[in-house]
N, CA, C and O atoms as a GROMACS GRO file, in nm:
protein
  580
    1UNK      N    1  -1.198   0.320  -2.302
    1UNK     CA    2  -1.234   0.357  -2.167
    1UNK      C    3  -1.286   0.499  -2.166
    1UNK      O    4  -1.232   0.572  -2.249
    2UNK      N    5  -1.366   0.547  -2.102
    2UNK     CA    6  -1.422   0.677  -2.081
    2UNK      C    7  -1.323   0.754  -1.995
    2UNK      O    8  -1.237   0.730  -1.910
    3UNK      N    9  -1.390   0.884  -2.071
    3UNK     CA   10  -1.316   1.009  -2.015
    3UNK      C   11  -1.336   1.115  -2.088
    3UNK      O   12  -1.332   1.109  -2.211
    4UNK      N   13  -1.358   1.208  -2.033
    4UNK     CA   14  -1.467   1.362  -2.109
    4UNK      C   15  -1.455   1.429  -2.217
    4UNK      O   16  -1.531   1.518  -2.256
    5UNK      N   17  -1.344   1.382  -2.277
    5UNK     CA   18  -1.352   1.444  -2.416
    5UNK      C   19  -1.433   1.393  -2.463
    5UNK      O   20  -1.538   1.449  -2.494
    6UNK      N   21  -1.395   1.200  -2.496
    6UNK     CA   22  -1.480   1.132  -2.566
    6UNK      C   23  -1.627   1.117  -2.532
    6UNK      O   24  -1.695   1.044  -2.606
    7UNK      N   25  -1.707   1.200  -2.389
    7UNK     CA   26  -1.808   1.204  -2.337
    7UNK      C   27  -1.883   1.299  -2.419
    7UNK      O   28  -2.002   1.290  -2.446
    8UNK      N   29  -1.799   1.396  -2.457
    8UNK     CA   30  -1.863   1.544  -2.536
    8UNK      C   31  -1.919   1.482  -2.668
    8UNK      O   32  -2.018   1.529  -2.723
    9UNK      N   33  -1.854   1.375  -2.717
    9UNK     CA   34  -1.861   1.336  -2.887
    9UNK      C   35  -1.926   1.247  -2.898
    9UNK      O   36  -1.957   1.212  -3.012
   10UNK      N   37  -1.977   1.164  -2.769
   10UNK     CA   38  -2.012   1.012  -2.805
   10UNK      C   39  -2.089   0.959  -2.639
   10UNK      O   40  -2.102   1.026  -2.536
   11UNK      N   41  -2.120   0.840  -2.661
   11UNK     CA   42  -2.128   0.798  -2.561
   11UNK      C   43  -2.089   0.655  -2.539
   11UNK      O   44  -2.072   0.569  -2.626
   12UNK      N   45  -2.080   0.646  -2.431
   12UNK     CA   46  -1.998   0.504  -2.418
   12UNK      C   47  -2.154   0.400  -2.336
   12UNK      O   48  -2.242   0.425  -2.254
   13UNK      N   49  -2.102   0.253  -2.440
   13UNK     CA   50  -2.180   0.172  -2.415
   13UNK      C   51  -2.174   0.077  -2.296
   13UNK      O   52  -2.062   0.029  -2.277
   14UNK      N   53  -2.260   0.043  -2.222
   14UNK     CA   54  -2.228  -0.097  -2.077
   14UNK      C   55  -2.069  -0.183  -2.198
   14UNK      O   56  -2.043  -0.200  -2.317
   15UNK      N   57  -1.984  -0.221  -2.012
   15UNK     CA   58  -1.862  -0.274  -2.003
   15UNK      C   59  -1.835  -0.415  -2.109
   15UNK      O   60  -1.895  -0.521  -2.090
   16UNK      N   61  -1.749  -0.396  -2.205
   16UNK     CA   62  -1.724  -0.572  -2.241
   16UNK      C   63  -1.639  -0.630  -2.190
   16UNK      O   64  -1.635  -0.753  -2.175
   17UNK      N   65  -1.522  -0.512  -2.138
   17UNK     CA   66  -1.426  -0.616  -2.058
   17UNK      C   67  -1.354  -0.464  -1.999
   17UNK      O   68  -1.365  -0.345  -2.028
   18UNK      N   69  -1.273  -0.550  -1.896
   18UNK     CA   70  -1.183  -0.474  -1.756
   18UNK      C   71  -1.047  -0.449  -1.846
   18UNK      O   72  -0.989  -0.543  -1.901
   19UNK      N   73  -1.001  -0.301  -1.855
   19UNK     CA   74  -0.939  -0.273  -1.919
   19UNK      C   75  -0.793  -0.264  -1.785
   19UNK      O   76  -0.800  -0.170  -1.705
   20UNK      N   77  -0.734  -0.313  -1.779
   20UNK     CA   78  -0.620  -0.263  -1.672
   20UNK      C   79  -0.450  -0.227  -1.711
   20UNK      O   80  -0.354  -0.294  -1.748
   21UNK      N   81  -0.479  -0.058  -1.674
   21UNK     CA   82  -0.362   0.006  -1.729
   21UNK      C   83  -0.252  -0.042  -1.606
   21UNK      O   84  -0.271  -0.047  -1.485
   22UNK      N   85  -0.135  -0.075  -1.682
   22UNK     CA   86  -0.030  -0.118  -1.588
   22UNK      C   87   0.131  -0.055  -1.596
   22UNK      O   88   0.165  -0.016  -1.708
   23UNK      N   89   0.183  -0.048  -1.539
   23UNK     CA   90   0.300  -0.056  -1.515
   23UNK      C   91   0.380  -0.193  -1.602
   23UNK      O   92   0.359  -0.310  -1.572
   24UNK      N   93   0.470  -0.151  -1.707
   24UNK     CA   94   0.535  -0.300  -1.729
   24UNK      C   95   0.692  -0.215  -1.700
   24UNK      O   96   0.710  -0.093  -1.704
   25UNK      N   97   0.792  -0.323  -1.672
   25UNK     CA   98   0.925  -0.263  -1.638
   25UNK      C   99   1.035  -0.407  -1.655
   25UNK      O  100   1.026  -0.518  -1.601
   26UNK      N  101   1.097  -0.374  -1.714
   26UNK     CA  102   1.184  -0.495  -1.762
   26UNK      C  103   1.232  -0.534  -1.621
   26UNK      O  104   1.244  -0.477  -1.513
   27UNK      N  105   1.259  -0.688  -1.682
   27UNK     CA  106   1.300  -0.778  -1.531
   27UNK      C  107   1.351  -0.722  -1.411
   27UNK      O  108   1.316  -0.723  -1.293
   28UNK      N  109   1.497  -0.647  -1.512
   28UNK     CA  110   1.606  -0.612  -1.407
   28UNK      C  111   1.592  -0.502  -1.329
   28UNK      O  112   1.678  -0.453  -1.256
   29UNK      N  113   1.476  -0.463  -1.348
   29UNK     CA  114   1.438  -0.331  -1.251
   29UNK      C  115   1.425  -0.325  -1.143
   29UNK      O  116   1.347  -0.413  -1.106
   30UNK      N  117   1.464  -0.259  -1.055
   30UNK     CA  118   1.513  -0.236  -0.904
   30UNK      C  119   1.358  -0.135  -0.855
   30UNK      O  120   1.288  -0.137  -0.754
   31UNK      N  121   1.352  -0.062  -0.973
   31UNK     CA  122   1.259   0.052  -0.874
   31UNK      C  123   1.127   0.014  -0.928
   31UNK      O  124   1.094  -0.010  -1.044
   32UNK      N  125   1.050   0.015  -0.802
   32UNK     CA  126   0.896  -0.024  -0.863
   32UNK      C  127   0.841   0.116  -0.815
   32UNK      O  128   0.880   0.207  -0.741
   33UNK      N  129   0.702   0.079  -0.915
   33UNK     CA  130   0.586   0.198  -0.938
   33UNK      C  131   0.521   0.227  -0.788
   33UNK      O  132   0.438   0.318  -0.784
   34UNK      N  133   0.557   0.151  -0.654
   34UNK     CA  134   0.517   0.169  -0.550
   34UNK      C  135   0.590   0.271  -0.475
   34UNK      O  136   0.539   0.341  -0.387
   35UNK      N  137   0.770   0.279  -0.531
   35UNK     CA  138   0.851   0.310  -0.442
   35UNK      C  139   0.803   0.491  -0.451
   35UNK      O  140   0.731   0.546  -0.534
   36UNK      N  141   0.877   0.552  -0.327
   36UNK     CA  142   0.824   0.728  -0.359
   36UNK      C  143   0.941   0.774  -0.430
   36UNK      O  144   0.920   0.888  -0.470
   37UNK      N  145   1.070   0.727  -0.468
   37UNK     CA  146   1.126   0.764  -0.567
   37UNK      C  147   1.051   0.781  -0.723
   37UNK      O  148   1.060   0.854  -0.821
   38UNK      N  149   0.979   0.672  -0.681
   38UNK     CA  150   0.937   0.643  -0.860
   38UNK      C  151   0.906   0.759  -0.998
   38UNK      O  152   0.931   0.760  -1.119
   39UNK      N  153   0.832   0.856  -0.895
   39UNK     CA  154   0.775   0.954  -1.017
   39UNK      C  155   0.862   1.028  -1.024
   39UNK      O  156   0.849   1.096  -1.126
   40UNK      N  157   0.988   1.064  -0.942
   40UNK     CA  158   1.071   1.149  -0.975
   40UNK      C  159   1.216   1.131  -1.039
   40UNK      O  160   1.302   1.219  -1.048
   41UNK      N  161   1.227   0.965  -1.091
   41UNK     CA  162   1.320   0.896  -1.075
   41UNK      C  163   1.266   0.828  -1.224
   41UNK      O  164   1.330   0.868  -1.322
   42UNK      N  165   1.183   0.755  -1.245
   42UNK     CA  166   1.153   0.663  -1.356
   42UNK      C  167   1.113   0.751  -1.534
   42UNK      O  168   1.045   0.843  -1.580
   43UNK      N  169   1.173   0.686  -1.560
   43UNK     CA  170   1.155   0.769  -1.697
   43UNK      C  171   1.000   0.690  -1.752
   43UNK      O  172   0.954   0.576  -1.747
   44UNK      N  173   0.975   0.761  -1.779
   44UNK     CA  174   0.823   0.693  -1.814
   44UNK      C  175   0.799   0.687  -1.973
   44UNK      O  176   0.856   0.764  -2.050
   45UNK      N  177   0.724   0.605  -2.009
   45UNK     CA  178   0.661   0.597  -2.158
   45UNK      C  179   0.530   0.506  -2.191
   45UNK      O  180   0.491   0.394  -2.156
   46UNK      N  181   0.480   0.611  -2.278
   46UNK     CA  182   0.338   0.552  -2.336
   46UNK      C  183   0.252   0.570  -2.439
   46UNK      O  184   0.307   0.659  -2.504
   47UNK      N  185   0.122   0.534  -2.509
   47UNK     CA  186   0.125   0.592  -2.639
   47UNK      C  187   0.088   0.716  -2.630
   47UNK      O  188   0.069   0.790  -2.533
   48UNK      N  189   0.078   0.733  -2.760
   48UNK     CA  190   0.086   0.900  -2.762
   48UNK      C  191  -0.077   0.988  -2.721
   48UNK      O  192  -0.156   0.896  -2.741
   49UNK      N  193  -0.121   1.049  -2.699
   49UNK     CA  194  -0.281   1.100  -2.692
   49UNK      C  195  -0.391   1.015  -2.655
   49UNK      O  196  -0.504   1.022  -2.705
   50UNK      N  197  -0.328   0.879  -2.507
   50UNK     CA  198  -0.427   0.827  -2.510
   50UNK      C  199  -0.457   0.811  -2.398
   50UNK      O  200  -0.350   0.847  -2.348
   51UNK      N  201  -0.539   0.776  -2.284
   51UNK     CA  202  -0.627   0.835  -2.161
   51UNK      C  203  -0.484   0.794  -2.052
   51UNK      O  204  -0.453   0.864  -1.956
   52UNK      N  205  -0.408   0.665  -2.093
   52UNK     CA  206  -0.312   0.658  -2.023
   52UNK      C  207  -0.201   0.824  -2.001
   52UNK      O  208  -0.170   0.899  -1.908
   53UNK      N  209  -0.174   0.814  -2.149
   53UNK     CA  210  -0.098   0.947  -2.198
   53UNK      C  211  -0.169   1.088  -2.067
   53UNK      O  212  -0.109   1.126  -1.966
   54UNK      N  213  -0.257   1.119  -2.097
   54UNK     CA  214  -0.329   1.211  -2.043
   54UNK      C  215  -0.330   1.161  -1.851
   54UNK      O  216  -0.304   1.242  -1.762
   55UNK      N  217  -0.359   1.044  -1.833
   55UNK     CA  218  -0.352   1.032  -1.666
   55UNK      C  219  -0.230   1.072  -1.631
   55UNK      O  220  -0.226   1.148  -1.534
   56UNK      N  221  -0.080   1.028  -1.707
   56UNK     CA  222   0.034   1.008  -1.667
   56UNK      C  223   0.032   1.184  -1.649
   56UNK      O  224   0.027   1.216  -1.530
   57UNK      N  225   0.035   1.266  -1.716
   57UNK     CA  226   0.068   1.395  -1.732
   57UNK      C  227  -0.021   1.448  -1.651
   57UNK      O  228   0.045   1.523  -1.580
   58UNK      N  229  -0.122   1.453  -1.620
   58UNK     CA  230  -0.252   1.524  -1.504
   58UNK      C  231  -0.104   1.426  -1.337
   58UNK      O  232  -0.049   1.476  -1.238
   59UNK      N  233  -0.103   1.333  -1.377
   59UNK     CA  234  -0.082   1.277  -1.200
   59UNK      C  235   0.111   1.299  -1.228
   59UNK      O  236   0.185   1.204  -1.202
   60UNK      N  237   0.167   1.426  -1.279
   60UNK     CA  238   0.274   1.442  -1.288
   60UNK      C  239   0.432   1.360  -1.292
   60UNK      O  240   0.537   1.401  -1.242
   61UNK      N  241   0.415   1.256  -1.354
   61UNK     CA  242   0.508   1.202  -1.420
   61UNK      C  243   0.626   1.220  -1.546
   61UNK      O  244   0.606   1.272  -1.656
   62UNK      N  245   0.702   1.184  -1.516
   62UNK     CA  246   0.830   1.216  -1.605
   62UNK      C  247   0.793   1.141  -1.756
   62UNK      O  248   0.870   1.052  -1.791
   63UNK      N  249   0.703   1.168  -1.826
   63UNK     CA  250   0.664   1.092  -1.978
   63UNK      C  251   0.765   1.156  -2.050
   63UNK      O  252   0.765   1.279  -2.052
   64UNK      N  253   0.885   1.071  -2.132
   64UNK     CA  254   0.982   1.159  -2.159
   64UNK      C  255   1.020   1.054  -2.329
   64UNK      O  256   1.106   1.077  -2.414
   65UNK      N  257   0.926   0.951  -2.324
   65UNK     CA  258   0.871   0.916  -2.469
   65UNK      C  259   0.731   0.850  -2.500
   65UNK      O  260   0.685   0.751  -2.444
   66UNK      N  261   0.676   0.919  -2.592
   66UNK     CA  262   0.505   0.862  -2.613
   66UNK      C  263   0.533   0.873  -2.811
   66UNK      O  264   0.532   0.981  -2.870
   67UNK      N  265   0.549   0.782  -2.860
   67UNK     CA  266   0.529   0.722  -3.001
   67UNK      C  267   0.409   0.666  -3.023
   67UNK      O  268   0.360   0.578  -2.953
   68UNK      N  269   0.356   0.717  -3.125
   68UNK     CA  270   0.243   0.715  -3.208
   68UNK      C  271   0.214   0.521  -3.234
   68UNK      O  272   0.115   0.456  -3.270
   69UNK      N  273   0.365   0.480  -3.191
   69UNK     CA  274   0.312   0.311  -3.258
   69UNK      C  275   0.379   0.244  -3.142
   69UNK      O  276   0.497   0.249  -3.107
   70UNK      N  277   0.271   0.179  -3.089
   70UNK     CA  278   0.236   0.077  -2.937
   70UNK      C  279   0.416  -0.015  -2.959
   70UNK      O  280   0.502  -0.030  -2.872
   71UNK      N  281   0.416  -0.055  -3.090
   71UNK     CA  282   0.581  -0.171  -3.087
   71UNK      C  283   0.709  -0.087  -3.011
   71UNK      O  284   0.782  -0.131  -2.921
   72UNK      N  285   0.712   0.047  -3.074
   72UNK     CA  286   0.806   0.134  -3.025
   72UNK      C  287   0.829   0.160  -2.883
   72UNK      O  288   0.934   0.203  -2.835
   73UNK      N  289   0.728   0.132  -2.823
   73UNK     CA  290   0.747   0.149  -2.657
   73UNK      C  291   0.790   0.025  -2.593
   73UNK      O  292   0.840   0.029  -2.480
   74UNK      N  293   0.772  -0.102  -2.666
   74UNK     CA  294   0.789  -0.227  -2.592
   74UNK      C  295   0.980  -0.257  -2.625
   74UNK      O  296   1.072  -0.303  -2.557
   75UNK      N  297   0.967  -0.203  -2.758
   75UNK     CA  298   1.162  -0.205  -2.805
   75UNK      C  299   1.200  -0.148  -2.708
   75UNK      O  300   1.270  -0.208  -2.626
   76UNK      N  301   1.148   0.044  -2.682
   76UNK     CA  302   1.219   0.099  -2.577
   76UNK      C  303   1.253   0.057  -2.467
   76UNK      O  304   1.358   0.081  -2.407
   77UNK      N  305   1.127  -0.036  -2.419
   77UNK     CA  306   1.173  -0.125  -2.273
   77UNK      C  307   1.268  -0.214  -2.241
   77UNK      O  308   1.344  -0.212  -2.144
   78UNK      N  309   1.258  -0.310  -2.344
   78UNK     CA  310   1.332  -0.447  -2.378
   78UNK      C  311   1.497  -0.382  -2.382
   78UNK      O  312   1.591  -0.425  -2.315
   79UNK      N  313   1.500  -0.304  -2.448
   79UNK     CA  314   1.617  -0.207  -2.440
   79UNK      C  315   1.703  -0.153  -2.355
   79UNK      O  316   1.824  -0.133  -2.368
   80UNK      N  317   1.600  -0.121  -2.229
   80UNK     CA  318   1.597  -0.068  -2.120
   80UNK      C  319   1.634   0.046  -2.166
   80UNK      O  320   1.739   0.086  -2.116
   81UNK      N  321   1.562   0.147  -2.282
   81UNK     CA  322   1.590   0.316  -2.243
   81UNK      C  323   1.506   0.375  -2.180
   81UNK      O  324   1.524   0.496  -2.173
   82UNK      N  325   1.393   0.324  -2.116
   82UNK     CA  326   1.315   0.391  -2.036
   82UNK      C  327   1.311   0.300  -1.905
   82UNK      O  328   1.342   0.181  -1.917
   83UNK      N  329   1.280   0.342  -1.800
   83UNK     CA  330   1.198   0.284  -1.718
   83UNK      C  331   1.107   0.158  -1.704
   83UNK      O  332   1.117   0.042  -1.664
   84UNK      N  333   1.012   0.240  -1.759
   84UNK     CA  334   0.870   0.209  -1.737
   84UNK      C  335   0.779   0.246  -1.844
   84UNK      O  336   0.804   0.350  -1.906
   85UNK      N  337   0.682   0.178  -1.874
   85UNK     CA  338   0.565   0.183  -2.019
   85UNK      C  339   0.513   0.188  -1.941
   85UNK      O  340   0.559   0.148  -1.834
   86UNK      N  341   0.337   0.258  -1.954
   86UNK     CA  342   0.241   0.293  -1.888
   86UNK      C  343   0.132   0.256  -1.984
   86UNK      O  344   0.099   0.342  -2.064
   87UNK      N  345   0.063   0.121  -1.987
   87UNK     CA  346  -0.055   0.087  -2.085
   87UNK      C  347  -0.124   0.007  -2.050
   87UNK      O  348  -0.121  -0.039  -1.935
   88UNK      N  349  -0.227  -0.042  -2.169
   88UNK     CA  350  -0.338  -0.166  -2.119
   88UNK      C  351  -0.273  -0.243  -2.159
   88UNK      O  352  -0.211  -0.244  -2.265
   89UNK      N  353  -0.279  -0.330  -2.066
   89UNK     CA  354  -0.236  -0.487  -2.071
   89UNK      C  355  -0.231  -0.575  -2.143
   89UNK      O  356  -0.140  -0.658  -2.152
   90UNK      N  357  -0.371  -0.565  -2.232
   90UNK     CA  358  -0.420  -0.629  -2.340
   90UNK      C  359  -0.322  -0.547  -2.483
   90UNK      O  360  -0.269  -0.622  -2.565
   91UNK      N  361  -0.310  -0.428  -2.494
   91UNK     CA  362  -0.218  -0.385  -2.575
   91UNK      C  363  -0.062  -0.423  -2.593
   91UNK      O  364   0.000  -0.450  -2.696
   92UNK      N  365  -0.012  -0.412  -2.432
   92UNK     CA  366   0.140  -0.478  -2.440
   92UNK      C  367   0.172  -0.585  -2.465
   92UNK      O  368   0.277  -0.615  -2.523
   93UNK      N  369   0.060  -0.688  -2.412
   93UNK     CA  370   0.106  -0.801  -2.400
   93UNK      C  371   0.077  -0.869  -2.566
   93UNK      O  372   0.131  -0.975  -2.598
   94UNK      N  373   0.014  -0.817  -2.631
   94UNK     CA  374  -0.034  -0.826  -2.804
   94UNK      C  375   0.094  -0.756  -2.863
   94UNK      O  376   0.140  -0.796  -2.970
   95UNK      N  377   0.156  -0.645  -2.790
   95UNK     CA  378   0.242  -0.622  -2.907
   95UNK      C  379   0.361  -0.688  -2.858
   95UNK      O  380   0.461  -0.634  -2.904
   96UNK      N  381   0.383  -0.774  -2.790
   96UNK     CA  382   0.534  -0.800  -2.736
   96UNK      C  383   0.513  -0.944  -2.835
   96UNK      O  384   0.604  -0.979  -2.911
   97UNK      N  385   0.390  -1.018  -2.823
   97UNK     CA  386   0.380  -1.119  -2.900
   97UNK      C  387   0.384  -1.112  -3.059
   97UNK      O  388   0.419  -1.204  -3.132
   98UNK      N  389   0.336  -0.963  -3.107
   98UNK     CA  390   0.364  -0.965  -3.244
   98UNK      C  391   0.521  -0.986  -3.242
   98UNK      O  392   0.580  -1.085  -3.285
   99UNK      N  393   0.574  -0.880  -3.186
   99UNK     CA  394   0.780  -0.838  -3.181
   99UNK      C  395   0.825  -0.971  -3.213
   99UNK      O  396   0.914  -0.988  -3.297
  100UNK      N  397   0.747  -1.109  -3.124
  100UNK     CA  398   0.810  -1.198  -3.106
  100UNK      C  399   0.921  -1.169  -2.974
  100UNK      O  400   1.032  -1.220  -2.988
  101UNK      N  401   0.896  -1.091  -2.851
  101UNK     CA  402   0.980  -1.089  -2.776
  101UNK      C  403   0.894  -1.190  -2.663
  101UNK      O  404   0.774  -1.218  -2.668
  102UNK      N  405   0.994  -1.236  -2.561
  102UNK     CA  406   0.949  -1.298  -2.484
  102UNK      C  407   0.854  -1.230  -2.339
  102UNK      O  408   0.902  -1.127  -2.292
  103UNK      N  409   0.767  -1.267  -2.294
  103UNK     CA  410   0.712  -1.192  -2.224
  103UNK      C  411   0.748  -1.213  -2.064
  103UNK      O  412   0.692  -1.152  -1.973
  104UNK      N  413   0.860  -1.318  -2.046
  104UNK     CA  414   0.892  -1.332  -1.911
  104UNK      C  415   1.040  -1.201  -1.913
  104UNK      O  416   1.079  -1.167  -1.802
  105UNK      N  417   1.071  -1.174  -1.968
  105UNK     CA  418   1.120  -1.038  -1.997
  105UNK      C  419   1.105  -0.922  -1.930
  105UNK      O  420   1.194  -0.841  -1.905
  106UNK      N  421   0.942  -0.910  -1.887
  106UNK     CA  422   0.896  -0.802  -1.789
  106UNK      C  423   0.820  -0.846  -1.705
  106UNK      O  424   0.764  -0.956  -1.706
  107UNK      N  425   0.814  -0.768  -1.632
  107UNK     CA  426   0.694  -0.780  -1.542
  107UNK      C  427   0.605  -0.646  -1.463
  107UNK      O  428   0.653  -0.546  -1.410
  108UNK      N  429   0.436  -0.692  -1.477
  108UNK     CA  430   0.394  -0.615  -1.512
  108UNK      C  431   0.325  -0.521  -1.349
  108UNK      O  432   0.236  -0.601  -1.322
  109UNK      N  433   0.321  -0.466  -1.293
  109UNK     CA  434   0.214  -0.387  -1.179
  109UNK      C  435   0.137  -0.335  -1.216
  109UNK      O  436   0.154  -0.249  -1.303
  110UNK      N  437  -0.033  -0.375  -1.146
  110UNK     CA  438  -0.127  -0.312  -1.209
  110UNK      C  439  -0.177  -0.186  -1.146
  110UNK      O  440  -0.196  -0.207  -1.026
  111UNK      N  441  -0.206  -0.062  -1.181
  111UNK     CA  442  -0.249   0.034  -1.140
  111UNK      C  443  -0.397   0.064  -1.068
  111UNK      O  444  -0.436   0.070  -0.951
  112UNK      N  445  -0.492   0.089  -1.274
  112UNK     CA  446  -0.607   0.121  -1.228
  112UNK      C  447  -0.687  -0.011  -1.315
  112UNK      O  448  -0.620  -0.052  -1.410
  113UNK      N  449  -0.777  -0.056  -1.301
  113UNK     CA  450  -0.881  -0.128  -1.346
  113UNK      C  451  -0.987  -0.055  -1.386
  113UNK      O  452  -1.052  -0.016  -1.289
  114UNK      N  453  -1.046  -0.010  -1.529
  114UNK     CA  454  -1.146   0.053  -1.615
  114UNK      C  455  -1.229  -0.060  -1.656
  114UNK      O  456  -1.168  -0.167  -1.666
  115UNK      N  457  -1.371  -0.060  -1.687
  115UNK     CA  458  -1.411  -0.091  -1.782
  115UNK      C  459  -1.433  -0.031  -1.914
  115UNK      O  460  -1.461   0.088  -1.926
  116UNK      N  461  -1.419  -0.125  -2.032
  116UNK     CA  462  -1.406  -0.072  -2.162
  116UNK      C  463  -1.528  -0.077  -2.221
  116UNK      O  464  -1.606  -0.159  -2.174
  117UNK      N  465  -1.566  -0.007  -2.317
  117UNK     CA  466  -1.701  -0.023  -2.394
  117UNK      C  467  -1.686   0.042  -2.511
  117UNK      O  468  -1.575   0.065  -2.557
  118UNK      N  469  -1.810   0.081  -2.576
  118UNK     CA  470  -1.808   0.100  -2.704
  118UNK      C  471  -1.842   0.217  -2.742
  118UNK      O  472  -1.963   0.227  -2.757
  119UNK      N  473  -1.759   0.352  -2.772
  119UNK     CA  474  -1.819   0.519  -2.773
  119UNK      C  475  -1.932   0.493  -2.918
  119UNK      O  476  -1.895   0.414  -3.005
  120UNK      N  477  -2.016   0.538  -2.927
  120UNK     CA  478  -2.120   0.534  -3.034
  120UNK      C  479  -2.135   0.702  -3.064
  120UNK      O  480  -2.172   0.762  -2.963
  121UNK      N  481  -2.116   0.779  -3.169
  121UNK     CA  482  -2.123   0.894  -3.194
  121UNK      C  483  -2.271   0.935  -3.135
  121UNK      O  484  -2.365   0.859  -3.109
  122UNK      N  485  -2.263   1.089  -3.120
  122UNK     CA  486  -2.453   1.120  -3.056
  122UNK      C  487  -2.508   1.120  -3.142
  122UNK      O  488  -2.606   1.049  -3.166
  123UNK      N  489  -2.420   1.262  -3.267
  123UNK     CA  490  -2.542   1.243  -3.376
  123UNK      C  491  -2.609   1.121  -3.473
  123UNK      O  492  -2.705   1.131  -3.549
  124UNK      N  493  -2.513   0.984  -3.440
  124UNK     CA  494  -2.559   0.887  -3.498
  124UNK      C  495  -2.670   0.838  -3.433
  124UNK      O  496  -2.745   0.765  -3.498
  125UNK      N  497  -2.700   0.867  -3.296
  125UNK     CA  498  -2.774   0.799  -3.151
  125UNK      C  499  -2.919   0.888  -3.221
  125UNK      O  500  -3.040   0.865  -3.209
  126UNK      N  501  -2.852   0.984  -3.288
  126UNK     CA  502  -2.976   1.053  -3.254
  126UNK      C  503  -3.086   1.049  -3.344
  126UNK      O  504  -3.206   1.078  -3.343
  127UNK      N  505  -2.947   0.973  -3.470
  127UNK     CA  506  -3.100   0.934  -3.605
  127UNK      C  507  -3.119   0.789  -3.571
  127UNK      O  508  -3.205   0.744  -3.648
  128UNK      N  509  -3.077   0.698  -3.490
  128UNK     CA  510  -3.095   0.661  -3.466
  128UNK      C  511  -3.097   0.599  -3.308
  128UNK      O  512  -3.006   0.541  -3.248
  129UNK      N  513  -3.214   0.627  -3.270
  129UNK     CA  514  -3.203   0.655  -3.060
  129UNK      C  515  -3.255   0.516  -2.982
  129UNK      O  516  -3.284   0.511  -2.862
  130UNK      N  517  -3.259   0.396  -3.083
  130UNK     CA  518  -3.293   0.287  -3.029
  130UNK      C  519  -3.161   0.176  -3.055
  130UNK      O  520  -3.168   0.053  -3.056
  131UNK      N  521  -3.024   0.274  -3.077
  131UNK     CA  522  -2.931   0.177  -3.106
  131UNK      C  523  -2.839   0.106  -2.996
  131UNK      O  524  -2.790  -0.006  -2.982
  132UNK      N  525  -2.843   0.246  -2.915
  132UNK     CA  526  -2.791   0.197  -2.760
  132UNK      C  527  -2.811   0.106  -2.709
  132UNK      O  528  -2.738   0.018  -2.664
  133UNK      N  529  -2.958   0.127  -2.714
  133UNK     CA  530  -3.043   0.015  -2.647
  133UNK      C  531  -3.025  -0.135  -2.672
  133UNK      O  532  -3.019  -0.239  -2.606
  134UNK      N  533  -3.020  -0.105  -2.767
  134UNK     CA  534  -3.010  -0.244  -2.852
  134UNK      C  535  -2.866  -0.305  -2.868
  134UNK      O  536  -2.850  -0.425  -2.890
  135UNK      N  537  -2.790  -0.239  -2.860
  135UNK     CA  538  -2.614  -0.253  -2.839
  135UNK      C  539  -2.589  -0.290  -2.678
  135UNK      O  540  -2.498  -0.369  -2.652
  136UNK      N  541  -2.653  -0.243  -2.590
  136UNK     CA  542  -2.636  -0.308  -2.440
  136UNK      C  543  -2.691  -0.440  -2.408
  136UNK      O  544  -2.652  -0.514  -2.317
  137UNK      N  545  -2.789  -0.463  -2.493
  137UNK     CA  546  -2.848  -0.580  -2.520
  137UNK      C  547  -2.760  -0.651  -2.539
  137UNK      O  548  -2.723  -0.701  -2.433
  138UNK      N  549  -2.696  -0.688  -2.636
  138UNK     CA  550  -2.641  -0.740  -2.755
  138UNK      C  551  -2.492  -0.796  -2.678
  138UNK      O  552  -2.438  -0.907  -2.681
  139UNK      N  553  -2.449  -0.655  -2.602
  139UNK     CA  554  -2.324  -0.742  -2.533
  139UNK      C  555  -2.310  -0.836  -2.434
  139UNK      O  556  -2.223  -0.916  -2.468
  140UNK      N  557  -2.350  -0.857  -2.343
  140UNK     CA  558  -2.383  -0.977  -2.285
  140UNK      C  559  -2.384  -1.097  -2.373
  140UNK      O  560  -2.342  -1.199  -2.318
  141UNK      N  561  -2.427  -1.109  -2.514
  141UNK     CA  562  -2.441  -1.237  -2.539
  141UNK      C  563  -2.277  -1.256  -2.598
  141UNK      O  564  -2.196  -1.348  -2.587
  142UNK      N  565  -2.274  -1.124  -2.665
  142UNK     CA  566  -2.152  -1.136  -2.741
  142UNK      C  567  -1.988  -1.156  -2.644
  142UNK      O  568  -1.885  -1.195  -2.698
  143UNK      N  569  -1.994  -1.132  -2.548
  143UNK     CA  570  -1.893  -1.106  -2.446
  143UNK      C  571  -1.854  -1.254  -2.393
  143UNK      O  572  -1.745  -1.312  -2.393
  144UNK      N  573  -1.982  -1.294  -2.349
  144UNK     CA  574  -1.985  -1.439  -2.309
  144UNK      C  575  -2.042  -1.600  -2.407
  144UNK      O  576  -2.107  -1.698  -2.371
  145UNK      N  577  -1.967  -1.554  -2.563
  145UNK     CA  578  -1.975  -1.636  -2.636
  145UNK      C  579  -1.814  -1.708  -2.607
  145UNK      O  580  -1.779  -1.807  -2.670
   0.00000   0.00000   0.00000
């Protein structure tokens, strides 16, 4: 998903798919991501240095574990030592299925809806400046195979 660091280094290609960062919170959870307790109350977690990571901390949340490896946050939940995980959807719900944990276990609230695409370095764009082009092309067919 875009966002200005990776804007400085690269550029991002048209959408392949709707990336939606969510809220997951084990069953037994009482407090949802709606309530106004929440940000001052929910222990939060997510991976480490990644646009989620960075929203949670800009929109002042209690992030009070972010591990380098996506499994570690879904144990923490299942566990119940945190709260709340803060990720893409497509990430949690892939790593709960590697764990082998069950996924009626949590449940998930969705936040924001991104589209995702493909950062392509500049200086690569720039020896070659007809690749974009040709990569926006290209997804459409590939997306809807």
């Amino acid at each position: 998903t875009e966002n200005d660091e990776r804007n400085q280094l690269a550029e991002l290609s048209n959408p392949i798919l709707m990336n939606r960062w969510s809220w997951f919170l084990h069953k037994t959870t009482l407090l949802k991501p709606s309530d106004s307790e929440f940000k001052e109350q929910a222990l939060v977690a997510t991976h480490l240095r990644t646009n989620t990571h960075i929203w949670l901390l800009k929109n002042d949340y209690q992030v009070v574990y972010s591990p380098s490896k996506v499994d570690s946050l879904i144990k923490a939940l299942y566990r119940q030592r945190v709260t709340a995980v803060f990720l893409a959807e497509h990430v949690f719900w892939e790593s709960t299925k590697r764990l082998g944990i069950d996924e009626s276990n949590f449940r998930q609230v969705v936040e924001i809806e991104k589209p995702m695409g493909i950062y392509i370095a500049k200086p690569y764009l720039k020896d070659k400046p007809d690749f974009m082009r040709k990569l926006n092309q290209a997804i459409p067919k590939l997306v809807n195979q």
